[in-house]
N, C-alpha and C positions, 0 to 999 in steps of 0.2 A: 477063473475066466481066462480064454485065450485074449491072446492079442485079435483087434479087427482088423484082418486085411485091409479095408478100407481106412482107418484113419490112420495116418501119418504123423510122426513131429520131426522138424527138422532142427534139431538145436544148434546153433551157432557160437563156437571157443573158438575165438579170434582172435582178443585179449590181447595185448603184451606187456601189460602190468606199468605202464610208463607211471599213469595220473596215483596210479597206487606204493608207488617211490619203493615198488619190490623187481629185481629180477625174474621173480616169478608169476608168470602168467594169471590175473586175479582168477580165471577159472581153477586155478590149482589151487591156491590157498586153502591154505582147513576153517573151516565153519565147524564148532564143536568136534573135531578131533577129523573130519571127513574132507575131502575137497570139495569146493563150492559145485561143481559139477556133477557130482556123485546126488547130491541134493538134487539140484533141478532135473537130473534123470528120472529120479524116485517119484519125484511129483508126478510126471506123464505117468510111468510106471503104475504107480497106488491107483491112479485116476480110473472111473468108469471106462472112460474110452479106449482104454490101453491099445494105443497107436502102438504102428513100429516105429522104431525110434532109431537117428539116423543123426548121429553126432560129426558138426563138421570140425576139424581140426587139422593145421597145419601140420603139414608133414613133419615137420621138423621133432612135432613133439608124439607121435606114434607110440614110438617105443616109452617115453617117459608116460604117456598115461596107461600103454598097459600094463607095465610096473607097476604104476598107483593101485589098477584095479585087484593085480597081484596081490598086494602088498595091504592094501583093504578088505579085503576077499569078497569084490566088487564083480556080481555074477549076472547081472542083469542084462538080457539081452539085445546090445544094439549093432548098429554096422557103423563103423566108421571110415568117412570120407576126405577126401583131403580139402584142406580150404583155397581159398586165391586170395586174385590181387588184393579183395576190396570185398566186403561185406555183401553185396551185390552179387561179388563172381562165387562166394563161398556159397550163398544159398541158391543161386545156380547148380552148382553143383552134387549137391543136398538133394536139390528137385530132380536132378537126370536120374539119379537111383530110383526115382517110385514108377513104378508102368503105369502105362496110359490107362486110364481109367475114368467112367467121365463120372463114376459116383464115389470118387476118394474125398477124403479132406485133408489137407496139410496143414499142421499149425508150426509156423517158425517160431521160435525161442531164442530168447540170448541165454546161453551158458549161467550169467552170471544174473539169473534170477532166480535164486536156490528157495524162495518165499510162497513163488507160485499158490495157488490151494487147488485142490483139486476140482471144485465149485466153479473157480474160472474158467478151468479146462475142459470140461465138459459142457458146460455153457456155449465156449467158442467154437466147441464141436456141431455141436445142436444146432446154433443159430448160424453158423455159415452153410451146413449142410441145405436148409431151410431157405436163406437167402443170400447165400452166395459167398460171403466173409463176415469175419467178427473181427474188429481191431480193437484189443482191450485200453479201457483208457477209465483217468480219473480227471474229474472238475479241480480248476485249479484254487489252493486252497489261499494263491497269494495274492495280491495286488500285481497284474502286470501294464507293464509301458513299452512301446515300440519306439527302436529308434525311427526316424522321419525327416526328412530336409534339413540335416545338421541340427535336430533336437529330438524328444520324444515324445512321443503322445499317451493317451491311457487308455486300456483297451478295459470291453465289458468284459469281466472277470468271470461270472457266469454264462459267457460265450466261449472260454479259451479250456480246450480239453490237455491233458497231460498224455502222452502216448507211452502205454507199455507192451511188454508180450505175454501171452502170445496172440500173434495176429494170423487168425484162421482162412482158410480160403479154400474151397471148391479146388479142385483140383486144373481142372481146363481152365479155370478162370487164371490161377497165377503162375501156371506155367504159358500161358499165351503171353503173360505179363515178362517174361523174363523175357521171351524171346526180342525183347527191345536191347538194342546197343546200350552199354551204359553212360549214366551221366550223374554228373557231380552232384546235381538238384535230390536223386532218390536217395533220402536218410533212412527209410525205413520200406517195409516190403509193401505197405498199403500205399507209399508215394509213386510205387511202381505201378503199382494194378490199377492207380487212379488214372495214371496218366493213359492208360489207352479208355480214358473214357467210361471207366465203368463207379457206380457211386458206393462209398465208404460207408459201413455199417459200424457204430461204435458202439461197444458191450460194456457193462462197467467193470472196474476193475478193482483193485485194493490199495490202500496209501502202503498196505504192508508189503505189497508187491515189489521191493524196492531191488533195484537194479546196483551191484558191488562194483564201483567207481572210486571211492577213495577207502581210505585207511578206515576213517569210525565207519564205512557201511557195514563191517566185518561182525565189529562189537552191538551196532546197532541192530543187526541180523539174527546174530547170539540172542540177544535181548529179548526178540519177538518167537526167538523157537524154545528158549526157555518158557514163557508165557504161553506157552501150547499146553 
């Protein structure tokens, strides 16, 4: 199967390995012998939907990942773009590559979701094409509290969703959404698209789906692709 011109993913290696106490960018890390990124490619890749796939990455590191893909024999076809300031301006930039099209789908990815299934991905294809976005997310499985007037409160725990990627969107819908100034408040792409008003469709997602933030996510990643 070709790629469909219409669906897009825009993954996002922004990373700079800080909370990971490596020099090296957690999208580079090796996950079973590979980097973490070569992973979450494969995922869109393998997927029904096989988007074109449009990895953002700081300039800086260009050359060092096409060495990796070198050096891997990492042949899969995507475009890579340069990142910016801020999460925000990288997938900005991500989005000025896809042409206007009012029947595309773009799903943003972080990098360092190498767990993805393909189940997800075409789901969030489906249901944003359908209605407009899919933000993949899980019930949270913990007890939480907000803090509140210099104490905490307890919130309904079967009200409070966990936010992952990838988070789907209609094409017109979230590039009207970027075209907003940035601001400190958008954590994620669905904070964006909310804010001109338009309402948030959540898809369910996986506890496996786990996002590489610290050191054991690495082993505990291992873990779940061994169990495959």
């Amino acid at each position: 199967m070709t790629n469909d011109a219409r669906n897009y993913a825009i993954i996002v290696a922004g990373g700079s390995g800080t909370r990971m106490q490596s020099a090296v960018p957690k999208q580079f890390l090796l996950l079973k012998g590979r980097p973490v990124l070569m992973h979450t490619i494969e995922a869109f890749h393998n997927s029904r939907s096989k988007p074109q796939i449009i990895v953002v990455l700081h300039p800086d590191f260009h050359t060092y990942w096409e060495d990796l893909c070198k050096t891997h024999g990492f042949n899969i076809i995507h475009q890579l773009v340069n990142g910016g300031e801020t999460r925000f301006h990288s997938v900005k930039n991500g989005l000025d590559q896809v042409p206007d099209d009012a029947n595309a789908v773009i799903a943003v990815q972080d990098a360092v979701r190498p767990l993805t299934s393909g189940l997800i991905i075409n789901e969030g294809y489906k249901y944003a094409a359908a209605n407009g976005n899919a933000v993949t997310a899980v019930k949270s499985r913990d007890s939480v509290r907000q803090e509140a007037g210099g104490g905490t409160k307890s919130l309904i725990r079967d009200e409070i969703w966990l936010i992952q990627t990838p988070q789907t969107f209609q094409s017109a819908q979230i590039k009207k959404a970027y075209q907003q100034p940035f601001s400190a408040k958008f954590t994620d792409d669905a904070s964006v698209v909310e804010e001109t008003g338009t309402a948030i469709h959540l898809v369910e997602g996986s506890y496996r789906n786990i996002k590489i933030t610290f050191p054991e996510d690495i082993a505990i990643a291992e873990c779940f692709l061994n169990g495959r």
